[in-house]
Every structure is written in C-alpha cells, then in structure tokens.
C-alpha positions in Angstrom: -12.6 -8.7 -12.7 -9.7 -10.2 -11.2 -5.8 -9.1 -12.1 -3.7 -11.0 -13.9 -0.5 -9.3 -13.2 -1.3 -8.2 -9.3 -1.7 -12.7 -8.7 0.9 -13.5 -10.5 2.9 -11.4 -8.5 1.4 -12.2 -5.1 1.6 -15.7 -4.9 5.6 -15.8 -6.1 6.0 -12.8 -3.5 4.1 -14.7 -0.8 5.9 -17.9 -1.4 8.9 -17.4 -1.2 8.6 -14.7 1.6 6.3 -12.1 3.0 8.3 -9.3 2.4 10.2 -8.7 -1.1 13.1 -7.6 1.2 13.5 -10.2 3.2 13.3 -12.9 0.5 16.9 -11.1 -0.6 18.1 -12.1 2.7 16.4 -15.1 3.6 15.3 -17.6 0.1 13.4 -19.6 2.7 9.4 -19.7 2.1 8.6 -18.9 5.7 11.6 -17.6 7.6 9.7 -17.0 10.5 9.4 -20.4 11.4 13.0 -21.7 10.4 14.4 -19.0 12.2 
C-alpha cells in the first residue's frame, strides 16, 4: 500500500525546503517566498 519510509521522508524534505540542496543553504521552509 502506501510507503512508510518514501512519507516520512517527503514531508521533512518538503518542509523544510523543496530541494534537499537548497535546505543546506537556505533552513527556511519556503525560501522562495522569503527571498
């Protein structure tokens, strides 16, 4: 059914930014709209 590891992962991914590269830069949940 559904994957435990691939959600975990996506929601703490996608909160913090869209991009796991641009979280290391920017620890901002939507950098986009700050910047």
């Amino acid at each position: 059914p559904q994957s435990p590891p691939r959600t975990l992962n996506l929601p703490r991914t996608r909160d913090r930014s869209p991009s796991p590269m641009r979280g290391h830069f920017i620890p901002s949940p939507l950098p986009t709209r700050r910047t």
